[in-house]
Biopython code that builds the backbone (N, CA, C, O; Angstrom):
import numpy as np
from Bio.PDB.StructureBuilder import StructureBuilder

atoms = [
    (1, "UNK", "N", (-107.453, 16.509, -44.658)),
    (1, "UNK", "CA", (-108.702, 16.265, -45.349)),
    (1, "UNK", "C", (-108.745, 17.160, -46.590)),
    (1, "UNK", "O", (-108.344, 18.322, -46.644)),
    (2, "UNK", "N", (-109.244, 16.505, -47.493)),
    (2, "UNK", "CA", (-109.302, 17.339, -49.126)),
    (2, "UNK", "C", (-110.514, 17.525, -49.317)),
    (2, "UNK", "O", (-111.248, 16.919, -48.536)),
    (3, "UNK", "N", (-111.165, 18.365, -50.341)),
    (3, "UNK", "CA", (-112.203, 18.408, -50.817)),
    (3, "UNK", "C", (-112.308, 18.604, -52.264)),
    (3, "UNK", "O", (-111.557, 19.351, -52.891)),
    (4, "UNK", "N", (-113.479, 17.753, -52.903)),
    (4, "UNK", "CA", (-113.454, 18.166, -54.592)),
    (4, "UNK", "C", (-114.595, 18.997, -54.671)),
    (4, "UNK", "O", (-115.336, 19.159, -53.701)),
    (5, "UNK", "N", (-114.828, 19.671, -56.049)),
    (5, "UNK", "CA", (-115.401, 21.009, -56.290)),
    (5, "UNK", "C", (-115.411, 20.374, -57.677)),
    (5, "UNK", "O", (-114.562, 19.896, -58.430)),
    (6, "UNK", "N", (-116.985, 20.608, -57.701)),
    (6, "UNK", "CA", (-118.017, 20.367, -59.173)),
    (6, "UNK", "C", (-118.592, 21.322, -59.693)),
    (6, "UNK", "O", (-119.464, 22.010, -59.163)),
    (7, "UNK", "N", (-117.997, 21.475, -61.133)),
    (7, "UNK", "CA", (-118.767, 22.533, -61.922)),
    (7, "UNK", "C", (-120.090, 22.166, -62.279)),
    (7, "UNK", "O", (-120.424, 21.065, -62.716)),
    (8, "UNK", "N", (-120.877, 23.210, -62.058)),
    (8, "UNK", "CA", (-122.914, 23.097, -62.470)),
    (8, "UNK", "C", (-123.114, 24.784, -62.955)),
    (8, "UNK", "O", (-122.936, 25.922, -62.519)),
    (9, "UNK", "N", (-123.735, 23.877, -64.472)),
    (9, "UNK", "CA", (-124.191, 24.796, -65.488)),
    (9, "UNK", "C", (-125.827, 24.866, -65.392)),
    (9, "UNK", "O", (-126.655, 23.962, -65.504)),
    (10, "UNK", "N", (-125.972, 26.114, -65.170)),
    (10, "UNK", "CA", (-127.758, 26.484, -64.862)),
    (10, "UNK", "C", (-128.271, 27.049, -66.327)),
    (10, "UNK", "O", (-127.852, 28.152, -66.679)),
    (11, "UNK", "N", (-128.999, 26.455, -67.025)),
    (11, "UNK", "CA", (-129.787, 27.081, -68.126)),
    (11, "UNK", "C", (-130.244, 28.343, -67.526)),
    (11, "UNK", "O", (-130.740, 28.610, -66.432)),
    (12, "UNK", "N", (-129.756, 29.439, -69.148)),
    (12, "UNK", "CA", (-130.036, 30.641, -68.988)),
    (12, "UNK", "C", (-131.578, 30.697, -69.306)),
    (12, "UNK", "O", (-132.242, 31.682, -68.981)),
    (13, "UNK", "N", (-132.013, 29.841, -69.815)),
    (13, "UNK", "CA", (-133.231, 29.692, -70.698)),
    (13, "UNK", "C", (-134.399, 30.802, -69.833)),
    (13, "UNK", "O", (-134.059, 30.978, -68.663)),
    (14, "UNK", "N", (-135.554, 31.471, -70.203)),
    (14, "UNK", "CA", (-136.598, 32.088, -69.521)),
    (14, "UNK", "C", (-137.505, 30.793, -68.635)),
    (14, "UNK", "O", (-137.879, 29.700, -69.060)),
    (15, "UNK", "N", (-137.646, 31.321, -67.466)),
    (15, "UNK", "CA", (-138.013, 29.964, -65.938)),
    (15, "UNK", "C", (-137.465, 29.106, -65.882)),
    (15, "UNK", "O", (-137.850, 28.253, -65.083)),
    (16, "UNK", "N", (-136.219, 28.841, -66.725)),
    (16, "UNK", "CA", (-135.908, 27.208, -66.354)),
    (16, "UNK", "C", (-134.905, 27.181, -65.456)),
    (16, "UNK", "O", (-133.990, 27.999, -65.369)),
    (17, "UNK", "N", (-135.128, 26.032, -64.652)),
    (17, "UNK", "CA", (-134.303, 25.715, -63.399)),
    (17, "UNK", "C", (-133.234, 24.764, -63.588)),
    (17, "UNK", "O", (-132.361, 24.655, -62.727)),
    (18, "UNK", "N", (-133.224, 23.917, -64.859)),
    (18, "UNK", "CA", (-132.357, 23.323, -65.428)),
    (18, "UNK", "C", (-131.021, 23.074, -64.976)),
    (18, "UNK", "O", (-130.287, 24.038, -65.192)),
    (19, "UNK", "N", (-130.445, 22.074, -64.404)),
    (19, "UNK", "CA", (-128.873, 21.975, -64.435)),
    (19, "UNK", "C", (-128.412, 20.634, -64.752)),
    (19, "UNK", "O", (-128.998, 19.563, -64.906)),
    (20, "UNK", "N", (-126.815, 21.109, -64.822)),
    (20, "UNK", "CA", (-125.833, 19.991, -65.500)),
    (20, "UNK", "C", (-124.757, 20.122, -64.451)),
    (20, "UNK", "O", (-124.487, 21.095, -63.747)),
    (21, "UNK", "N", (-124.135, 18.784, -64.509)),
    (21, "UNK", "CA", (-122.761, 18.728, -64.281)),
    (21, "UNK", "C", (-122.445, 17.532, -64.647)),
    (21, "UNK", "O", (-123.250, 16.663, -64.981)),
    (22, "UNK", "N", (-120.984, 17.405, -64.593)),
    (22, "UNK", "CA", (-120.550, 15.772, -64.771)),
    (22, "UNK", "C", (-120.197, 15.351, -63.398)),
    (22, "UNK", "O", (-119.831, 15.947, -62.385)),
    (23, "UNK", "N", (-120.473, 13.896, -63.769)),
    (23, "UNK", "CA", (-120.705, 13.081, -62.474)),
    (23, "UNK", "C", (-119.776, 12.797, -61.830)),
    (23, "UNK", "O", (-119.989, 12.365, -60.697)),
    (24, "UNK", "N", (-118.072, 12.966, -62.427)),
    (24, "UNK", "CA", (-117.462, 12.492, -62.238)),
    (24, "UNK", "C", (-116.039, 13.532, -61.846)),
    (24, "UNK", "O", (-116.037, 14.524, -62.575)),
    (25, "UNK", "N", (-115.141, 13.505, -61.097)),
    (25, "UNK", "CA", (-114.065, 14.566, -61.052)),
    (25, "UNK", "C", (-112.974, 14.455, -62.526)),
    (25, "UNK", "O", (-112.679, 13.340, -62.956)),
    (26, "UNK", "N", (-112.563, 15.446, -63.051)),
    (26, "UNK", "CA", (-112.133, 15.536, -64.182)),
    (26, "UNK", "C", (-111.108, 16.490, -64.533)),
    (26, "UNK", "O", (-111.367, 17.590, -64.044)),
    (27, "UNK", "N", (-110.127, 16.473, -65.147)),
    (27, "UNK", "CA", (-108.989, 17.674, -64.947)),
    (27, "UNK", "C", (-109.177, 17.732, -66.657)),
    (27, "UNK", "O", (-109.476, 16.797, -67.399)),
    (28, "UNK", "N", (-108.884, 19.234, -67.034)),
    (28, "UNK", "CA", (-109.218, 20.406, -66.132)),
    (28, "UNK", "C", (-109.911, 21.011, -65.646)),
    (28, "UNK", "O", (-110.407, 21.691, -66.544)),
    (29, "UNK", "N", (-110.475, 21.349, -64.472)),
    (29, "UNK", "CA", (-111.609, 22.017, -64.484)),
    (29, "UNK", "C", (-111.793, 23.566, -64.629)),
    (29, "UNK", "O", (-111.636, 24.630, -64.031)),
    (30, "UNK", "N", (-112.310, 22.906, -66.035)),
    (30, "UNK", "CA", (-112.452, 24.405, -66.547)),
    (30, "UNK", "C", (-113.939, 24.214, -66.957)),
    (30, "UNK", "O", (-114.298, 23.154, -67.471)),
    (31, "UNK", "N", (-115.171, 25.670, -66.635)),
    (31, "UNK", "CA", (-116.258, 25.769, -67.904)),
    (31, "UNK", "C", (-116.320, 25.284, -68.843)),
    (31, "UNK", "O", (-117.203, 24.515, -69.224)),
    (32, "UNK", "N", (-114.924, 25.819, -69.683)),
    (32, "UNK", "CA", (-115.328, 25.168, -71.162)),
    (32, "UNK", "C", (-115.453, 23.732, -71.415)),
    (32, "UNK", "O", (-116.221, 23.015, -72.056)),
    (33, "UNK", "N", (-113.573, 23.444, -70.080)),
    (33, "UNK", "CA", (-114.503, 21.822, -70.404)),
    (33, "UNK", "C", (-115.713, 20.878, -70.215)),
    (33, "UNK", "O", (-115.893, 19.821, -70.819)),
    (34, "UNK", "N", (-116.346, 21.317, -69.475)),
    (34, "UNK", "CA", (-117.526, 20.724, -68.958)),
    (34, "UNK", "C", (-118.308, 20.981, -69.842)),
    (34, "UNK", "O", (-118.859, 20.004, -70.350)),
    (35, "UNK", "N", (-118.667, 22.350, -70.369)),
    (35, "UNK", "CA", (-119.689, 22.815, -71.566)),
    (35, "UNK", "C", (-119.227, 21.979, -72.924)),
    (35, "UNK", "O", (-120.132, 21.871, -73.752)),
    (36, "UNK", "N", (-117.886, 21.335, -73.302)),
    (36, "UNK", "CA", (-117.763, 20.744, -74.457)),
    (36, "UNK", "C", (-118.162, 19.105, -73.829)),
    (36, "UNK", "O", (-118.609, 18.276, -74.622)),
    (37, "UNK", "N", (-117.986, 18.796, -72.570)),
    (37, "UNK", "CA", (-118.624, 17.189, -72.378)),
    (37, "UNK", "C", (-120.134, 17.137, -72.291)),
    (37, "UNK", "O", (-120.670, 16.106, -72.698)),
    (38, "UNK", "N", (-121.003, 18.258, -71.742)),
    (38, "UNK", "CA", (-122.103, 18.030, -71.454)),
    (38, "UNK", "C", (-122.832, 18.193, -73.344)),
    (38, "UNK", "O", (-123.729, 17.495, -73.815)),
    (39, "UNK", "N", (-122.087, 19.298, -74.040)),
    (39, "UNK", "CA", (-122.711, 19.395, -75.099)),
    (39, "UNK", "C", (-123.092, 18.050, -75.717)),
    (39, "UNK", "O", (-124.243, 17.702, -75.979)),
    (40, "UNK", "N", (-122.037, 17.373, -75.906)),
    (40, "UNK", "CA", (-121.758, 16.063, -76.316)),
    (40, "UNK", "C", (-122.606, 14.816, -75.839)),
    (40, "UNK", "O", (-123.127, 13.948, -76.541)),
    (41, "UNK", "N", (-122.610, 14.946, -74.521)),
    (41, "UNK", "CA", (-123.186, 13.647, -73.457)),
    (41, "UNK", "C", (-124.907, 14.355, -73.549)),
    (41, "UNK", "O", (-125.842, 13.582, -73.763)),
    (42, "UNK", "N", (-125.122, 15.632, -73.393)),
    (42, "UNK", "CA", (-126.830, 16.168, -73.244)),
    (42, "UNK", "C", (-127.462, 16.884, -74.081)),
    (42, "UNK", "O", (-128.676, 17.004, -73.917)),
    (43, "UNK", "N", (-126.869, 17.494, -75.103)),
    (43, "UNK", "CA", (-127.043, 18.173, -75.909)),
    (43, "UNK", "C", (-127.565, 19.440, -75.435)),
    (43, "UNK", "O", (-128.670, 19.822, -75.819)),
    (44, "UNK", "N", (-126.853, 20.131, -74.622)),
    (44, "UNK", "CA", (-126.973, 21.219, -74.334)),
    (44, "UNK", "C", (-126.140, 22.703, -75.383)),
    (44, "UNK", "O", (-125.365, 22.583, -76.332)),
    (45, "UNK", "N", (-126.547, 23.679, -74.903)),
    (45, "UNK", "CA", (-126.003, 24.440, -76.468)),
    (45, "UNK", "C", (-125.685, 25.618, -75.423)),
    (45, "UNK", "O", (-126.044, 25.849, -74.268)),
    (46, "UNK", "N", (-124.832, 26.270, -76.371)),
    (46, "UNK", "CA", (-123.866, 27.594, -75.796)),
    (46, "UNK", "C", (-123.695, 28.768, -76.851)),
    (46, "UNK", "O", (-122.986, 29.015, -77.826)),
    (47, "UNK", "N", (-124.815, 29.410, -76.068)),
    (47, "UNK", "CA", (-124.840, 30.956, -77.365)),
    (47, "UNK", "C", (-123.433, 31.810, -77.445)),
    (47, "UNK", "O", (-122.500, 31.475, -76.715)),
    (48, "UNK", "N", (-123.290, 33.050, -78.454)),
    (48, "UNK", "CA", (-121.859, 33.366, -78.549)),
    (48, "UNK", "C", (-121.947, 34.368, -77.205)),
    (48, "UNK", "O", (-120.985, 34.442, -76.441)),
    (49, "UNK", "N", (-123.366, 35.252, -76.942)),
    (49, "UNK", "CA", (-123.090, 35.850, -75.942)),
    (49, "UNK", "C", (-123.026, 35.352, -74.826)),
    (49, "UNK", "O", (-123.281, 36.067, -73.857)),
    (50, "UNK", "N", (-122.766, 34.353, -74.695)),
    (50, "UNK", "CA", (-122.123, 33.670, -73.278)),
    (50, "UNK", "C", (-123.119, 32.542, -72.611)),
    (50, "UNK", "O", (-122.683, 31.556, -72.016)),
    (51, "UNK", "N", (-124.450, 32.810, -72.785)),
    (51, "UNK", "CA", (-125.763, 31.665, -71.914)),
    (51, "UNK", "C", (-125.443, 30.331, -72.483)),
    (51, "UNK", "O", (-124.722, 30.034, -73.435)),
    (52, "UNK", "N", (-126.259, 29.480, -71.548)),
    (52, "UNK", "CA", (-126.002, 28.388, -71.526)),
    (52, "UNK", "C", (-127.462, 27.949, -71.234)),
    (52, "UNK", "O", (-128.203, 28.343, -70.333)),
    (53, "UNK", "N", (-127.734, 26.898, -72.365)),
    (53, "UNK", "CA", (-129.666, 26.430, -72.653)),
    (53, "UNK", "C", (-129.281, 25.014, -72.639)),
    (53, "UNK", "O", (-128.557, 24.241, -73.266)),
    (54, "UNK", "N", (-129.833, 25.020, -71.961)),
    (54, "UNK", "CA", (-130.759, 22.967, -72.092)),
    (54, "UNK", "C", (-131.161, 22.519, -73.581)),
    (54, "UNK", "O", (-131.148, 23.107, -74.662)),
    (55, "UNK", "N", (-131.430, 21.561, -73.279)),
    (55, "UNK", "CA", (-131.653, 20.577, -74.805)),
    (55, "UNK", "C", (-133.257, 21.481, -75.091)),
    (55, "UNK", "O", (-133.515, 21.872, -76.229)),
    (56, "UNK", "N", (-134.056, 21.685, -74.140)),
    (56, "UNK", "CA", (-135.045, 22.221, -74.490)),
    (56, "UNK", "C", (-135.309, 23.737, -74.677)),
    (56, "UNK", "O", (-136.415, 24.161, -75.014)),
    (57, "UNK", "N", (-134.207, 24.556, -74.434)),
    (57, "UNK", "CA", (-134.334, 25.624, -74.705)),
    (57, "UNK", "C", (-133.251, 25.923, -75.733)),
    (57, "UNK", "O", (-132.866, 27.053, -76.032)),
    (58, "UNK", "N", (-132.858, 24.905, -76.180)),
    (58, "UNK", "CA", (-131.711, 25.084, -77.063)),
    (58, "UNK", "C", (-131.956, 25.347, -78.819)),
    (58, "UNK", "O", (-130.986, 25.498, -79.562)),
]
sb = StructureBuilder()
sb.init_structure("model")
sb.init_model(0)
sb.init_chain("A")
sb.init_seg("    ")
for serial, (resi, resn, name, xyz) in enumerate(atoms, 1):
    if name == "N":
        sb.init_residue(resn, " ", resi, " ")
    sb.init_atom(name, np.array(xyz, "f"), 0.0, 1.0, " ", f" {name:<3s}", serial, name[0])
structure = sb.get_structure()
């Protein structure tokens, strides 16, 4: 038996409960890649010091 493993990005934003992932399994799984599909697909944004904001805290 195998198992897959989904990356989920939580807005750093102040109270927000916010999350992302893609729906789908995807190689590589890496952060960045997911943070360059979701940017794209949700418009989510990625500060240089590292957080990660929703379209609305973005």
């Amino acid at each position: 038996m195998t198992a897959d493993s989904y990356l989920v990005l939580r807005c750093d934003g102040d109270d927000c409960h916010a999350e992302t992932h893609w729906p789908v399994r995807f190689e590589p799984h890496t952060h960045r890649e997911l943070r360059r599909l979701v940017k794209q697909r949700d418009g989510w944004r990625f500060t240089r010091d590292g957080r990660d904001l929703c379209p609305e805290h973005a």
